[in-house]
N, C-alpha and C positions, 0 to 999 in steps of 0.2 A: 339699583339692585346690585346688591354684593354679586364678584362674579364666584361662583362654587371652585374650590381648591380642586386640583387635582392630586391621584391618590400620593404621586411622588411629592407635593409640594405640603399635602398632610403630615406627611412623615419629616418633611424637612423642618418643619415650624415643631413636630415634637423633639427633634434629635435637639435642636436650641434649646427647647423649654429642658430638658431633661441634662442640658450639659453634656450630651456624648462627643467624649474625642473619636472613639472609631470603634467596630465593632468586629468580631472576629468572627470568620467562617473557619470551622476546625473541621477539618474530612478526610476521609481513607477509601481508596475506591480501587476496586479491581475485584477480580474473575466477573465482569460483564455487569459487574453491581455498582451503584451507591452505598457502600456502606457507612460505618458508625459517620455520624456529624453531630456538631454541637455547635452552639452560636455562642458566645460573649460577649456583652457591651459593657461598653468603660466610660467612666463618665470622668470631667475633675474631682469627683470626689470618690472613686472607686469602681468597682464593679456593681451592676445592678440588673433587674429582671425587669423584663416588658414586653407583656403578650405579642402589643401592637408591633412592636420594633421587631420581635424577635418571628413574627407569623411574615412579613411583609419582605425580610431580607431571606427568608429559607423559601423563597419564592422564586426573587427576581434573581438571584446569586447565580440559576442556573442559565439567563440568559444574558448572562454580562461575561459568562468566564466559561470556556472550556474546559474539561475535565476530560479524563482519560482513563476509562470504565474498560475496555472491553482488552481483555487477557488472550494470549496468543501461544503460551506454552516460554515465548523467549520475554516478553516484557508481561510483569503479574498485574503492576497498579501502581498507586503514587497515592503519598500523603502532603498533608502539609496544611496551612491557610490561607485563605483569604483573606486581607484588610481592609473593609470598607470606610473611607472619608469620606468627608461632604468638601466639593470642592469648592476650590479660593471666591467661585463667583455665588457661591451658594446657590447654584440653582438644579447639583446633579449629586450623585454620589461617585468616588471611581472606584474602582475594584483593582486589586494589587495583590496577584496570584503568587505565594510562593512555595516552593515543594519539592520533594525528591521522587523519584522513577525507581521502581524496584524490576530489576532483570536476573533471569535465571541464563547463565554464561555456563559453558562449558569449555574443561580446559585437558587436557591429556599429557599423562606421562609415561616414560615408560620402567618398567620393573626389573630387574634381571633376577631369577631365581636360582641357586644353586644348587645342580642336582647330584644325587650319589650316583656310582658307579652303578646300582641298581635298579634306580628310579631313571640313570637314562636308559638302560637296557630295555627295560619295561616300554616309557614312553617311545622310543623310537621304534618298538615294532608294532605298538599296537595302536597309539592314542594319533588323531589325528588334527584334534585343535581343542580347545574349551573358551569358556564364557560363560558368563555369570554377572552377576550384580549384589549390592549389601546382603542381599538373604539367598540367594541361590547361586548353585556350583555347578555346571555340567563340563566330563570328557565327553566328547566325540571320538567317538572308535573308528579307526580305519575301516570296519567289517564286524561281520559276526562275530564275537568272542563268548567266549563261557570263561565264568570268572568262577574259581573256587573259592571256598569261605578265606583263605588266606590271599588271595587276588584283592578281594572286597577290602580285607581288614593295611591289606599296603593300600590300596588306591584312598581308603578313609585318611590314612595318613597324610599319604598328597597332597589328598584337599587341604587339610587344613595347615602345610607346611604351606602352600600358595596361600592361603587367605591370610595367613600371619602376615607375610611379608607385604602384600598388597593392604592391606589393613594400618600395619604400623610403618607404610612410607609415606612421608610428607614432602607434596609435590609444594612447590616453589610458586604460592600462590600471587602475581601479579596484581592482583586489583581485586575489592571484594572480600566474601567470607565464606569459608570452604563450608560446604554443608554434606549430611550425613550420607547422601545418595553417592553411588557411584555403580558405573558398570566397567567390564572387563571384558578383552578377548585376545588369544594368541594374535603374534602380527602381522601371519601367511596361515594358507589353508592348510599345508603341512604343516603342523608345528617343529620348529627346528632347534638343536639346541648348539649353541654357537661353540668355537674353542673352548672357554674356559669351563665351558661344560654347565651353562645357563641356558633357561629357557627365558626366554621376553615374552613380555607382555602389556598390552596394551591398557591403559586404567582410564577413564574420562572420572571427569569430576566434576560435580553440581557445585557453581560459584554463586552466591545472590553477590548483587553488583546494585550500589545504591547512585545514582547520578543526580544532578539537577533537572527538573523536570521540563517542559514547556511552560511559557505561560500561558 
């Protein structure tokens, strides 16, 4: 009595019959998911499709190989593939993970502002710090104030003399690629404005940082 194949030794005798050199695990995975995947088999004579091959390997891929799903705010996910062969003794497949790690780096710089003889006047007696990030602006006031329509229409100015400057400086990116996020804040709880009659400011900035992954 024939002894019954087992299901790995099925697939082995199809991967012969069908010619495949190796087959590819294509995926992208992060915030806590499996995402997109697609399978590939290559044969000597090309690429080709196979229920069986292609159902059998989106199965067993997940307990031959680690993967790195779950997002933390500082590492988002990795892509990359896997290439499965049939090894030298034909009696296994191996799995040969390769991929990038995507991370969210933050980096800080700092700003110097030039202020007018009027705007330091202003901020030294009244403003106490600010912060903000790409879409929002806030002064901290020492105290109470009452702002007259001409207080409001200098202070709109302000803002947008700082966000220019903060905006159009380009920090001296080490590794990575700057992306569009960033937050800001004075450097001390007073805000102070130094000799040459600047205010500093603090800027962080969202890096994605691409690395080699595990395997």
């Amino acid at each position: 009595m024939e002894k019954q194949k087992t299901q790995v030794e099925t697939i082995i005798a199809l991967w012969k019959q069908l010619e495949i050199t190796n087959v590819n695990f294509n995926f992208n995975c992060g915030g806590d998911n499996m995402n997109d995947t697609d399978i590939t088999i290559h044969t000597k004579n090309g690429e080709i499709t196979n229920d069986v091959i292609h159902d059998y390997f989106d199965v067993v891929v997940y307990d031959k190989v680690e993967f790195y799903v779950n997002s933390d705010g500082h590492y988002q996910g990795e892509f990359g593939v896997v290439e499965i062969t049939l090894e030298d003794d034909d009696d296994d497949f191996s799995y040969s993970k390769s991929a990038e790690s995507e991370w969210t780096e933050q980096q800080s710089d700092n700003v110097c502002i030039k202020l007018t003889s009027e705007e330091q006047a202003f901020v030294s007696k009244n403003i106490l710090n600010l912060n903000g990030d790409e879409s929002n602006f806030s002064f901290v006031f020492k105290g109470d104030i009452f702002l007259s329509d001409k207080d409001e229409e200098f202070l709109a100015e302000l803002e947008t003399k700082i966000l220019v400057e903060i905006r159009d400086n380009e920090p001296n990116i080490e590794e990575g690629e700057l992306q569009d996020y960033y937050s800001f804040n004075t450097t001390e709880n007073d805000l102070t404005i130094n000799e040459e009659g600047e205010i500093e400011v603090d800027v962080n900035y969202s890096v994605t940082v691409y690395r080699d992954s595990e395997s």
